[in-house]
C-alpha positions as MATLAB code, in Angstrom:
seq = 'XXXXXXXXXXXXXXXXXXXXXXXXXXXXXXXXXXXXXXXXXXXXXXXXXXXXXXXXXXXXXXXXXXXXXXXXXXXXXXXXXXXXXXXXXXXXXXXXXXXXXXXXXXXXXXXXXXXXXXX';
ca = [
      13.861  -10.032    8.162;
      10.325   -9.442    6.376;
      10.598   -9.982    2.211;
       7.387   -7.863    0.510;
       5.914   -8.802   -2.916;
       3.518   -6.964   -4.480;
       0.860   -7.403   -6.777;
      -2.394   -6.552   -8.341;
      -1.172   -3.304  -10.446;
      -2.087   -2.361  -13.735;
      -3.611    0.645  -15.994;
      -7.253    1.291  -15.465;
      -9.348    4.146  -16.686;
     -10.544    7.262  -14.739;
     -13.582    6.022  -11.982;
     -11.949    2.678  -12.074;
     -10.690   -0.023   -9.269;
      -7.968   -1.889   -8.581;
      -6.801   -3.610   -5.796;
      -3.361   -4.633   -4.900;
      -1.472   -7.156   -2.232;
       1.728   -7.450   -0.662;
       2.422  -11.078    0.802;
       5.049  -10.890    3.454;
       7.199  -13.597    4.343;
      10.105  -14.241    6.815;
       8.508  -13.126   10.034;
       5.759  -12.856   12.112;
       3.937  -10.386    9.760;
       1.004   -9.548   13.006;
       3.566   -7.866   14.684;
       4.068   -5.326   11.893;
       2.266   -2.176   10.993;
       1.814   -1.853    7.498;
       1.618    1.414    4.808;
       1.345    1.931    1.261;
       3.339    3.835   -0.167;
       3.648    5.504   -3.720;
       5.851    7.942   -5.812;
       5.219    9.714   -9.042;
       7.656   10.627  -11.601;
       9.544   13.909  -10.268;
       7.711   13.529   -7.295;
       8.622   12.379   -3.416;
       7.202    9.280   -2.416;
       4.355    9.602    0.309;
       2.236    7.578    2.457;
      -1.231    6.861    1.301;
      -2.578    4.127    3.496;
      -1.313    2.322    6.851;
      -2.922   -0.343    8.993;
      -1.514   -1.085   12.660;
      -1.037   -4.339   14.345;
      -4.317   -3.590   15.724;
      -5.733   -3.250   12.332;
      -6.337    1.046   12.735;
      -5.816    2.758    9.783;
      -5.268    5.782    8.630;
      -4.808    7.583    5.321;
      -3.768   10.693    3.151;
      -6.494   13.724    2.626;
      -5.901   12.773   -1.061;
      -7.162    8.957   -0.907;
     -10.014    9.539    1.802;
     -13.075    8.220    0.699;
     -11.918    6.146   -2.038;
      -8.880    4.001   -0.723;
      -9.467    0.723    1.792;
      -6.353   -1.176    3.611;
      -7.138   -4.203    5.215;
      -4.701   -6.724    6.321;
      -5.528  -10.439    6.975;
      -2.816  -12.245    9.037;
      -3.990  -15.775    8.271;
      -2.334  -15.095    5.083;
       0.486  -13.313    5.741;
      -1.082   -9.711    3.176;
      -2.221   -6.226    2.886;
      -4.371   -5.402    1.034;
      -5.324   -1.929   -0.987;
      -8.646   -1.399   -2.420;
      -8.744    1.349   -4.561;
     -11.777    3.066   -5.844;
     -12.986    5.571   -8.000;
      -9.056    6.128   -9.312;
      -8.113    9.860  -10.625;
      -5.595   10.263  -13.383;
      -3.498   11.872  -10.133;
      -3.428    8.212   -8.581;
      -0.904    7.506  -11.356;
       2.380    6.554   -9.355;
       4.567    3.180   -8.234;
       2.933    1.886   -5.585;
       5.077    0.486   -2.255;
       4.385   -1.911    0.270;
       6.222   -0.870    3.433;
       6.446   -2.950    6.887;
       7.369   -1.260   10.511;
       8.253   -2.842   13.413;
       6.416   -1.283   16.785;
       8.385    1.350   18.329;
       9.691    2.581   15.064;
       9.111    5.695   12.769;
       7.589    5.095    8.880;
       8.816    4.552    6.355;
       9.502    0.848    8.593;
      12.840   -1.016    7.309;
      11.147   -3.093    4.971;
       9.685   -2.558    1.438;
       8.381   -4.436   -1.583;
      10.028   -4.104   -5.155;
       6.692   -1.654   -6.281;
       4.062   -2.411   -8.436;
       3.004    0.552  -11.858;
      -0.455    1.762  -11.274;
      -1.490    3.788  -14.483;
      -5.326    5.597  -14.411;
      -5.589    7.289  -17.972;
      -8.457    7.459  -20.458;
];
């Protein structure tokens, strides 16, 4: 059993930065890969970001460049740096945990957290 709370969201203009964390709790959290997700109103929610146990990563075409994960498993979190934020980046964002051997989206997620990039 893994609980996921996230954090760190807010409404930032166009260019801007935020970063959000999702503090896991309930397992042994270094076993688990870990992605962000997010959805948009009307739209399907997708994978953005994902760090492995082994701390690879890998994102979406659409976030290249501009979005970080990182994990640190002395505290339990992952972590999303976000950069230069488009308008487009406006969604809910998900924390998501997956066990090793398993497909995403893992079992797990967080309750969301509003990110909002308008002028």
């Amino acid at each position: 059993q893994v609980h996921l709370v996230e954090s760190g969201g807010g409404s930032v203009q166009p260019g801007g930065s935020l970063r959000l964390s999702c503090a896991a709790s309930g397992s042994i959290f270094s076993l688990y890969a870990m992605g962000w997700y997010r959805q948009a109103p009307g739209k399907e929610r997708e994978l953005v970001a994902a760090i492995s146990s082994g701390a690879s990563t890998n994102y979406a075409d659409s976030v290249k460049g501009r979005f970080t994960i990182s994990r640190d498993n002395s505290k339990n979190t992952v972590y999303l740096q976000m950069n230069s934020l488009k308008p487009e980046d406006t969604a809910v964002y998900y924390c998501n945990a997956r066990r090793a051997g398993t497909s995403w989206p893992g079992y797990y997620w967080g309750q969301g957290t509003q990110v909002t990039v308008s002028s």
